[in-house]
mmCIF file as Biopython writes it, N, C-alpha, C and O atoms, coordinates in Angstrom:
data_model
#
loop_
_atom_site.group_PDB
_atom_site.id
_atom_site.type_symbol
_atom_site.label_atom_id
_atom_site.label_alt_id
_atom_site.label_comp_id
_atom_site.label_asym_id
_atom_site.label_entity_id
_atom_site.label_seq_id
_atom_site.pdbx_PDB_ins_code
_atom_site.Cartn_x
_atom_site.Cartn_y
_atom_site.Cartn_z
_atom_site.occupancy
_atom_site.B_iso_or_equiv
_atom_site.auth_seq_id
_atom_site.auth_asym_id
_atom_site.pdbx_PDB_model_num
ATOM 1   N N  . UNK A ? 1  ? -18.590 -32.745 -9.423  1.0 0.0 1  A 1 
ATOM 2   C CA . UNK A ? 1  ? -17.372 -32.286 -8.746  1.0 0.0 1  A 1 
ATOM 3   C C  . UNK A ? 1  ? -16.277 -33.331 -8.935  1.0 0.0 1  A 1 
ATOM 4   O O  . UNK A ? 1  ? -16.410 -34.547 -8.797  1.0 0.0 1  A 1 
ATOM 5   N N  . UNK A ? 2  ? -14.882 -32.487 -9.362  1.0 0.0 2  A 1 
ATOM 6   C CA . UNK A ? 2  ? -13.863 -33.807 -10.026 1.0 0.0 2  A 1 
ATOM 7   C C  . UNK A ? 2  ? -13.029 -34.010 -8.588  1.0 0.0 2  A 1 
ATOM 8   O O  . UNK A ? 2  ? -13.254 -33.357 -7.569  1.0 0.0 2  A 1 
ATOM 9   N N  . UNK A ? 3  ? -12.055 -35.020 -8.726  1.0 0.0 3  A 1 
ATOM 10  C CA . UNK A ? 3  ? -11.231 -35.023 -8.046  1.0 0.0 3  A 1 
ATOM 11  C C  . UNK A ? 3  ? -10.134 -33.924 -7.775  1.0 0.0 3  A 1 
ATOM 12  O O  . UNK A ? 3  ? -9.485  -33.754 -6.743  1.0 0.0 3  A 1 
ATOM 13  N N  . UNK A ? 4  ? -10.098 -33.346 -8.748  1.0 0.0 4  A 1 
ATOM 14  C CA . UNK A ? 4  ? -8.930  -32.109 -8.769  1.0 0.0 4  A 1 
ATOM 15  C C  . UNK A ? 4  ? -9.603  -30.746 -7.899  1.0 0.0 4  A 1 
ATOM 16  O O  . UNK A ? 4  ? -8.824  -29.974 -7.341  1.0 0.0 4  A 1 
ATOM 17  N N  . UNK A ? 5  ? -10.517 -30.605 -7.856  1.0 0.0 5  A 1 
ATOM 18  C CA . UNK A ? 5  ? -11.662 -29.537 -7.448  1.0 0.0 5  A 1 
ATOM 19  C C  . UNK A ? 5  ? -11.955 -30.044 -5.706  1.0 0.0 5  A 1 
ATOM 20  O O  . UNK A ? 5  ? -11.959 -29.180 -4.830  1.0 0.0 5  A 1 
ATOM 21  N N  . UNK A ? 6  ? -12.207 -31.638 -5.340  1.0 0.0 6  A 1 
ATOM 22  C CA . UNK A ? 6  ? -12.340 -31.798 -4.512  1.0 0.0 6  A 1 
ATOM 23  C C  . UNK A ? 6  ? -10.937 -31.822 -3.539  1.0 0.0 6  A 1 
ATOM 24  O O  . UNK A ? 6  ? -11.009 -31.802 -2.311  1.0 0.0 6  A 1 
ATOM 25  N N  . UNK A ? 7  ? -9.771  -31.866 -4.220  1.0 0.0 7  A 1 
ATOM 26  C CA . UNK A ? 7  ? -8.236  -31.670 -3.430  1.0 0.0 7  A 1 
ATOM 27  C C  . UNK A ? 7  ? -7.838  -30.442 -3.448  1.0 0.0 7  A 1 
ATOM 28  O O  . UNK A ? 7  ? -7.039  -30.302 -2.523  1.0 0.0 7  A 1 
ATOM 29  N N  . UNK A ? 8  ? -7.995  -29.374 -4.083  1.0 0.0 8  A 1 
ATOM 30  C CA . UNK A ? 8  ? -7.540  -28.265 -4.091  1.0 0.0 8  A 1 
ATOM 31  C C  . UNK A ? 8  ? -8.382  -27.088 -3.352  1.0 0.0 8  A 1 
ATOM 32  O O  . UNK A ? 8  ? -8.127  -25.897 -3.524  1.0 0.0 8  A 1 
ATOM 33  N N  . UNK A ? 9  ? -9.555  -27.633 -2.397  1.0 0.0 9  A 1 
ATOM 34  C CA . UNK A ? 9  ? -10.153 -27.027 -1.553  1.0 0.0 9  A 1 
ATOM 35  C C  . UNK A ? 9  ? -9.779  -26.911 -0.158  1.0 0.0 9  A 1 
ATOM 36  O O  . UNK A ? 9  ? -9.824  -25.890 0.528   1.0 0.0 9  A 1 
ATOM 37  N N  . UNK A ? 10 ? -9.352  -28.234 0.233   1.0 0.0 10 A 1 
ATOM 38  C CA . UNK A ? 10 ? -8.923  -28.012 1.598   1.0 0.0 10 A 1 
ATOM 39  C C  . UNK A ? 10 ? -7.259  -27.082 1.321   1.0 0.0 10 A 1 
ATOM 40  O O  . UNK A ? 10 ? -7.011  -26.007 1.867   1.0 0.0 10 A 1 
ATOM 41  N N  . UNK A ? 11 ? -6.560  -27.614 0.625   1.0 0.0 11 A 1 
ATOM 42  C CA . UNK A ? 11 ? -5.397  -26.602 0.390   1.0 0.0 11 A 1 
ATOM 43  C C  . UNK A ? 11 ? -5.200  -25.029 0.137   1.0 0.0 11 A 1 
ATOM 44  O O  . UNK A ? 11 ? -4.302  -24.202 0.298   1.0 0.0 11 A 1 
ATOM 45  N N  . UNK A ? 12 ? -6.615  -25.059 -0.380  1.0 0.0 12 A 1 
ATOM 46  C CA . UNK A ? 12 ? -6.424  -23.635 -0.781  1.0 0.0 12 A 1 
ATOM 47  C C  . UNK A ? 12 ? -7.052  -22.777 1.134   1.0 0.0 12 A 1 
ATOM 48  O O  . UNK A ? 12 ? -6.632  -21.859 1.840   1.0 0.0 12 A 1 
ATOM 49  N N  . UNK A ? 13 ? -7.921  -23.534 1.197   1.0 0.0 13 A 1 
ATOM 50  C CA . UNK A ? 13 ? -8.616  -23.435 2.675   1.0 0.0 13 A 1 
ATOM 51  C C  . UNK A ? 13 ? -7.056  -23.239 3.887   1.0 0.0 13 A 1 
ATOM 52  O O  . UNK A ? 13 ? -6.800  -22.419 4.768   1.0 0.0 13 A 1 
ATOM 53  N N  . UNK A ? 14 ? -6.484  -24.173 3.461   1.0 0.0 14 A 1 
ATOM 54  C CA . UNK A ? 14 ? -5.010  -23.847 4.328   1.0 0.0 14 A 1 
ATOM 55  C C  . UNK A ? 14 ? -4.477  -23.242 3.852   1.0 0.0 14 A 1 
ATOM 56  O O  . UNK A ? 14 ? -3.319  -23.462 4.209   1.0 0.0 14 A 1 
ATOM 57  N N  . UNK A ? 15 ? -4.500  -22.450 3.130   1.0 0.0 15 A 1 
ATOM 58  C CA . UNK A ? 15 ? -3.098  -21.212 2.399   1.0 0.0 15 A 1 
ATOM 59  C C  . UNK A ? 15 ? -3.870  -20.093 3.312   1.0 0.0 15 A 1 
ATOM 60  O O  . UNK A ? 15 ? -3.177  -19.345 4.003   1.0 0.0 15 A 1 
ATOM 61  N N  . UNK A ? 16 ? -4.605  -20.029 3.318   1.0 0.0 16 A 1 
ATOM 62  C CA . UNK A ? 16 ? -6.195  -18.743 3.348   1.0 0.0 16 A 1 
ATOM 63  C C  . UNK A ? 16 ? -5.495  -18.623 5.197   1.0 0.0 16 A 1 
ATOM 64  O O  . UNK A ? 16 ? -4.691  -17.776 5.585   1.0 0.0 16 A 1 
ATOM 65  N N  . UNK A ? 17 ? -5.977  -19.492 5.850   1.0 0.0 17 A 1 
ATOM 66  C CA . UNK A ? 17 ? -5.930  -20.044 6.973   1.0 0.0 17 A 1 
ATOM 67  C C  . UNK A ? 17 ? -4.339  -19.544 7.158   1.0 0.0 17 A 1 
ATOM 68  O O  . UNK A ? 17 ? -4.247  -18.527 7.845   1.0 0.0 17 A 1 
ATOM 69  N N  . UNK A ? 18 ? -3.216  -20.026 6.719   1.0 0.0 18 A 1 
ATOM 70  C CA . UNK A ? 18 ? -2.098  -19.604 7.623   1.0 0.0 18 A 1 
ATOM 71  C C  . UNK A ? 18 ? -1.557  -18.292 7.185   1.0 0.0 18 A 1 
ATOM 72  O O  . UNK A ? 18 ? -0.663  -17.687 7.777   1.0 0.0 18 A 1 
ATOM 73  N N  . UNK A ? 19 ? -2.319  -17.789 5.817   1.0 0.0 19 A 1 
ATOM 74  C CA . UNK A ? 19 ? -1.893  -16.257 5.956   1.0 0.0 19 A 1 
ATOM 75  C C  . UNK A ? 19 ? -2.897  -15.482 6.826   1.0 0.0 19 A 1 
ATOM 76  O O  . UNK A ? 19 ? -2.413  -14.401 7.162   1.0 0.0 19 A 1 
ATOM 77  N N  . UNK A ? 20 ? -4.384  -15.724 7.393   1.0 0.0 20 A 1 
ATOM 78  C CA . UNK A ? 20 ? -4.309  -15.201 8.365   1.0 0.0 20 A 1 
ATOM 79  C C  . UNK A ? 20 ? -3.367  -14.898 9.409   1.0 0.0 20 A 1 
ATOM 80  O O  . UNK A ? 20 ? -2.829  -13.831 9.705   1.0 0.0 20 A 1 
ATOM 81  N N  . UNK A ? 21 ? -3.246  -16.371 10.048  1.0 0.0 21 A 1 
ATOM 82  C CA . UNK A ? 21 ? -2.695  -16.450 11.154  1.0 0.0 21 A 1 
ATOM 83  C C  . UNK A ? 21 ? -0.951  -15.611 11.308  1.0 0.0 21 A 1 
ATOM 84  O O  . UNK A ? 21 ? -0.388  -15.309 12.360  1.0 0.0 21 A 1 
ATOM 85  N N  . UNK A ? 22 ? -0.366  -15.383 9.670   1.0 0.0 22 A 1 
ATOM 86  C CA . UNK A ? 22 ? 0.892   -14.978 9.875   1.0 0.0 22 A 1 
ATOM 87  C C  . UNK A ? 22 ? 0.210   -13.360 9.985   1.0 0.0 22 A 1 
ATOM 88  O O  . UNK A ? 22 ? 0.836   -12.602 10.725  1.0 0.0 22 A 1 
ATOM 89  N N  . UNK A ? 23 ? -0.640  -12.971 9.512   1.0 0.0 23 A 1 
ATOM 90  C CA . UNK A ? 23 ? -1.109  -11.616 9.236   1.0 0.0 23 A 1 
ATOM 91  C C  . UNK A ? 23 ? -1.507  -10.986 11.033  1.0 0.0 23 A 1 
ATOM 92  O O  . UNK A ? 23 ? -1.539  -9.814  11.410  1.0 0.0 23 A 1 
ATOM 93  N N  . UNK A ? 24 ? -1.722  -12.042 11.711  1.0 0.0 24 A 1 
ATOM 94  C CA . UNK A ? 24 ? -2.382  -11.934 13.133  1.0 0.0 24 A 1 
ATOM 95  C C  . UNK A ? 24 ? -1.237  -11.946 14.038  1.0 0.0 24 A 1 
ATOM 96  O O  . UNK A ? 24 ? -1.167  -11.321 15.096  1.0 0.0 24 A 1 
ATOM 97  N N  . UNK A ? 25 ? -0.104  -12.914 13.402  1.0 0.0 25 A 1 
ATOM 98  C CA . UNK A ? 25 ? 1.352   -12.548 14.242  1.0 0.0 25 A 1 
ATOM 99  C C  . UNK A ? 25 ? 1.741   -11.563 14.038  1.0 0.0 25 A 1 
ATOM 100 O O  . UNK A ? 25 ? 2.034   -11.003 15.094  1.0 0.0 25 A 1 
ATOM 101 N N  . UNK A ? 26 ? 2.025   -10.677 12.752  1.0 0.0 26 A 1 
ATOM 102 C CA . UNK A ? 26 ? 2.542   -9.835  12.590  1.0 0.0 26 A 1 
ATOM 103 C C  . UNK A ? 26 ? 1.392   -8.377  13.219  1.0 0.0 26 A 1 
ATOM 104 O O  . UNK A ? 26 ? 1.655   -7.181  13.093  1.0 0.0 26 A 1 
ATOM 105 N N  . UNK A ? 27 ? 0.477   -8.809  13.700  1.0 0.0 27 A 1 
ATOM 106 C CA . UNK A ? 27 ? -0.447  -7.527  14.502  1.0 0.0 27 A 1 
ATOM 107 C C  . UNK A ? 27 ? 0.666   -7.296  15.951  1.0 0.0 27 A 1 
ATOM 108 O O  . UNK A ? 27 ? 1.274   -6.309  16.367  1.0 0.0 27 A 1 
ATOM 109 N N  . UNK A ? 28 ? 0.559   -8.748  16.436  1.0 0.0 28 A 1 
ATOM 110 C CA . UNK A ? 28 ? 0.960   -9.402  17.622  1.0 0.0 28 A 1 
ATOM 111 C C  . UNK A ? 28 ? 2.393   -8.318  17.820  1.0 0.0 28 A 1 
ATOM 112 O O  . UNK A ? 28 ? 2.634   -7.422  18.629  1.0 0.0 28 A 1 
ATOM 113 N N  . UNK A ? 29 ? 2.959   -8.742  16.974  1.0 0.0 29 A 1 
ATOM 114 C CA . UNK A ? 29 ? 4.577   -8.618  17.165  1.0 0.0 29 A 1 
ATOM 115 C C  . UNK A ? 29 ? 4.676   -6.753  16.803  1.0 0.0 29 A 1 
ATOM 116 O O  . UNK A ? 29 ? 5.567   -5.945  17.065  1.0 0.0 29 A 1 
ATOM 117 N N  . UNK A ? 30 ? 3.223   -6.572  16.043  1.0 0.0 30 A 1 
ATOM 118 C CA . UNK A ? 30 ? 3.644   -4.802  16.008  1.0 0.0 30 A 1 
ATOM 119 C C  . UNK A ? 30 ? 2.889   -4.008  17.379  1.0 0.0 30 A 1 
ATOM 120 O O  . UNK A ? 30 ? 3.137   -2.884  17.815  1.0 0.0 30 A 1 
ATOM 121 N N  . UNK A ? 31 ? 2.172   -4.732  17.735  1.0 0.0 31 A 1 
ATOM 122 C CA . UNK A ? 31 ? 1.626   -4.470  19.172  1.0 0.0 31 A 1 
ATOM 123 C C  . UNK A ? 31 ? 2.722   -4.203  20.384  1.0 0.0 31 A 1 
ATOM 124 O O  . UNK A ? 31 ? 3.079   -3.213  21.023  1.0 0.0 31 A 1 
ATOM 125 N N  . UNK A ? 32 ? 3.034   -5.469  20.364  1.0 0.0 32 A 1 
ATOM 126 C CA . UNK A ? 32 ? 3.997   -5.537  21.562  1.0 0.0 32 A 1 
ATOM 127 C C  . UNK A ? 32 ? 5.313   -4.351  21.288  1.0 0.0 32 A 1 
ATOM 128 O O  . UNK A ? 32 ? 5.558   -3.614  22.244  1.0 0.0 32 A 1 
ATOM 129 N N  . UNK A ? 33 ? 5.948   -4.212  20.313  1.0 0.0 33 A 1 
ATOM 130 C CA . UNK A ? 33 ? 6.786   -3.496  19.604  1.0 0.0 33 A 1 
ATOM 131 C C  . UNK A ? 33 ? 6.513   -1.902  20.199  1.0 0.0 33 A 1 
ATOM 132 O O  . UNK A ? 33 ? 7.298   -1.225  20.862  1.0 0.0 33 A 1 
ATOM 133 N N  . UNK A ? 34 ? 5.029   -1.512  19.700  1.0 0.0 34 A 1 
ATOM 134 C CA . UNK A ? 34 ? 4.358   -0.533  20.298  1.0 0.0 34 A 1 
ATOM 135 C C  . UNK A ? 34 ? 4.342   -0.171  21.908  1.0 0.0 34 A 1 
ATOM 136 O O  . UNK A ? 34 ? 4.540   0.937   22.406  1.0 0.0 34 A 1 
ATOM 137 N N  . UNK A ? 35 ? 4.077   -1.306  22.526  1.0 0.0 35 A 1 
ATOM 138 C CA . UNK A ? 35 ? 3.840   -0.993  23.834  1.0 0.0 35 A 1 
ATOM 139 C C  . UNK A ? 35 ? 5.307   -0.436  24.209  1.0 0.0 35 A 1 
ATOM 140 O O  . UNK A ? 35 ? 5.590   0.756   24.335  1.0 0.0 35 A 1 
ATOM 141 N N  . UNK A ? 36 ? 6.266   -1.630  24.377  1.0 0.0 36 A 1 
ATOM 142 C CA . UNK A ? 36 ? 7.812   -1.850  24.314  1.0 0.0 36 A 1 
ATOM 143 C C  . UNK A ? 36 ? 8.422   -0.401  24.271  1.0 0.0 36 A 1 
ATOM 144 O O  . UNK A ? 36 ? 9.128   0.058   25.169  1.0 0.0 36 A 1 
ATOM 145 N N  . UNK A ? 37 ? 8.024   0.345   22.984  1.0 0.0 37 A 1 
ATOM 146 C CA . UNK A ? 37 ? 8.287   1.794   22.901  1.0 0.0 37 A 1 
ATOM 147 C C  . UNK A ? 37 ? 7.383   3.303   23.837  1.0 0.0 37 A 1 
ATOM 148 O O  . UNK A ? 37 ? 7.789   4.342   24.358  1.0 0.0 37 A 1 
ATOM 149 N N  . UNK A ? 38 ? 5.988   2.642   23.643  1.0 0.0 38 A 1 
ATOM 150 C CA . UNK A ? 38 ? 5.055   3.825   24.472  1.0 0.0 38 A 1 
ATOM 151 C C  . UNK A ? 38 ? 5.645   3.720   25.473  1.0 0.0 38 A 1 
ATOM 152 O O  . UNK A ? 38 ? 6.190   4.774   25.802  1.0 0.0 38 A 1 
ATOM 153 N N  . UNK A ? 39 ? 5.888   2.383   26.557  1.0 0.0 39 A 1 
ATOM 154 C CA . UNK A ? 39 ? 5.408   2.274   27.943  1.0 0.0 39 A 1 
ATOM 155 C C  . UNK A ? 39 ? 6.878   3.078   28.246  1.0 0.0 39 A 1 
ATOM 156 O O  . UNK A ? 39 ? 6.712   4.124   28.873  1.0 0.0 39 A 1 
ATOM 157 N N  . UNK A ? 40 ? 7.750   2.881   28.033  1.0 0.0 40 A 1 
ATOM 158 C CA . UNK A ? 40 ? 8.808   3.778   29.009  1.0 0.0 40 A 1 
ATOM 159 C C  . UNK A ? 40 ? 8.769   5.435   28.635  1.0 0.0 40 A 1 
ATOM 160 O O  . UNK A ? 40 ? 9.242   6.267   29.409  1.0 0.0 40 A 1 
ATOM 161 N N  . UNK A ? 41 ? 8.143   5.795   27.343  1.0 0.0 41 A 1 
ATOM 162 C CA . UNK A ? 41 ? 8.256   7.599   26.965  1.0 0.0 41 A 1 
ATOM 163 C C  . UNK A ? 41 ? 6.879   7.619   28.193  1.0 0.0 41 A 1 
ATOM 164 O O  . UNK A ? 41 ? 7.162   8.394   29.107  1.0 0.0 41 A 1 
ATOM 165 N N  . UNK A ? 42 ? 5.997   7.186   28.312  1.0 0.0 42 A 1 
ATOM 166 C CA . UNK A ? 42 ? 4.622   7.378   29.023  1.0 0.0 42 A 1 
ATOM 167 C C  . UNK A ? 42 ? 5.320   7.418   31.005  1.0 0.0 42 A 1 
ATOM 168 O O  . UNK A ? 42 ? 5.104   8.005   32.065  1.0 0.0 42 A 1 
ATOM 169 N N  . UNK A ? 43 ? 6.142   6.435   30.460  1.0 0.0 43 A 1 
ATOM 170 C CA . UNK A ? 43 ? 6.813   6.757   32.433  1.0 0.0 43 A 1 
ATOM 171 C C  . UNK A ? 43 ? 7.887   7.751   32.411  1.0 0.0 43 A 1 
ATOM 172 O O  . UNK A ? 43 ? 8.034   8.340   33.482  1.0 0.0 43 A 1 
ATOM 173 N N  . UNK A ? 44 ? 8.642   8.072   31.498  1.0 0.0 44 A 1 
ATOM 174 C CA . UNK A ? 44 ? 9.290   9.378   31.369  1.0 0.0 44 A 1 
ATOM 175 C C  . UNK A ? 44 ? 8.176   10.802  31.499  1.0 0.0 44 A 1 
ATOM 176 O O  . UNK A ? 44 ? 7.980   11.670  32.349  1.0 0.0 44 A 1 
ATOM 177 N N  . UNK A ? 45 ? 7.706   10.522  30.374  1.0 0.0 45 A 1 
ATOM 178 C CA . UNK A ? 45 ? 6.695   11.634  30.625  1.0 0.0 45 A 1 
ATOM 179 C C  . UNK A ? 45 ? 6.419   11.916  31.668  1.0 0.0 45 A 1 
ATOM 180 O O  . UNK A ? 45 ? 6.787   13.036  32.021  1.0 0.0 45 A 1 
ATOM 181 N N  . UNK A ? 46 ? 5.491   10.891  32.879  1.0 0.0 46 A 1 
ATOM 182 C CA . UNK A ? 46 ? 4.664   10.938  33.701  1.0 0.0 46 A 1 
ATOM 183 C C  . UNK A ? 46 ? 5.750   11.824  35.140  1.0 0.0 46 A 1 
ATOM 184 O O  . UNK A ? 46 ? 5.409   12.775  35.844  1.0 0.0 46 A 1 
ATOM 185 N N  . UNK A ? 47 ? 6.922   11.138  35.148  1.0 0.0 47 A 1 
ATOM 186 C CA . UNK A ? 47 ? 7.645   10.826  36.683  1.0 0.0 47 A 1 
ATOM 187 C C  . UNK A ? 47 ? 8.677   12.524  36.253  1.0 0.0 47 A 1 
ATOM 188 O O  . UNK A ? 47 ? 9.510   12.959  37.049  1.0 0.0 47 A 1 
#
């Protein structure tokens, strides 16, 4: 195992890693987005 092989693991390990995490915000932010829109047609509806 070279040096080039042993540095380009943890990096690639962090690319991997924060496109989860942007992939998990963008759940986040379409979630809330969702609610934001259901929750007042769901109290219209209801009342």
């Amino acid at each position: 195992m070279d040096k080039h092989t042993h540095l380009a693991a943890p990096v690639r390990c962090a690319q991997r890693q924060a496109a989860s995490m942007r992939r998990l915000a963008w759940g986040l932010a379409l979630a809330s987005l969702m609610l934001a829109v259901a929750l007042p047609l769901a109290g219209a509806g209801s009342a």
